[in-house]
N, C-alpha and C positions, 0 to 999 in steps of 0.2 A: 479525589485526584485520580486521574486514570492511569494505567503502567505502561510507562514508556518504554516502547520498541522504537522509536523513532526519535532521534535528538532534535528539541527546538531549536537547537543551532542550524540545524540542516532544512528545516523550515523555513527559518530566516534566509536562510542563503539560497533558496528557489526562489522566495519571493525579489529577494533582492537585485535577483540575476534577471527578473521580467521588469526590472524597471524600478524600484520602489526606492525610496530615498531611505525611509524608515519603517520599521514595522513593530507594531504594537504588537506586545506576549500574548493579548487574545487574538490578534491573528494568527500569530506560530500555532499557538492553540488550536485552534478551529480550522488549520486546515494539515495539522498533523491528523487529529481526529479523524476527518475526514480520508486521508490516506490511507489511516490504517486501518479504518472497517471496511472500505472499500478491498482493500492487499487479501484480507481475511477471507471476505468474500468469496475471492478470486481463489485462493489457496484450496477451501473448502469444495470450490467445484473443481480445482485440479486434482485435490485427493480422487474425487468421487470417478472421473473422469483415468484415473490410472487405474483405479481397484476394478472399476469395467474391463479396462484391457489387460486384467490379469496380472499388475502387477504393481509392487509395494514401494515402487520408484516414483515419483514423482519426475516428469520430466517438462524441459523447455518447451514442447508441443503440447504436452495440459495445460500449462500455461498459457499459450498463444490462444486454444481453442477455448480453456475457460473463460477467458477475456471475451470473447465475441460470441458468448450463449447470456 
């Protein structure tokens, strides 16, 4: 079982909010997963991406620019 950062509740309720009547716990599943290596992803080139400009902050603009590299 993988460690959840992410509540299956709140999975459900994305789903549910584009439409879905019901959602099966492998879908909560498999599109938590998906979130959050994706988040991870993103997180690790906004590190990468502050430590270039010199600094140990992390901000809203690594953020925006790691998303679109």
């Amino acid at each position: 079982m993988s460690k959840r950062l992410i509540p299956l509740a709140a999975m459900e309720k994305i789903i549910k909010n584009s439409g879905a009547e019901r959602v099966s716990d492998k879908a909560k599943e498999a599109l938590k997963n998906i979130i959050e290596e994706r988040a991870e992803e993103i997180a690790q080139s906004a590190v990468r991406l502050a430590m270039h400009a010199g600094r140990k902050t992390v901000k809203a603009g690594d953020i925006k620019l790691a998303i679109k590299t």
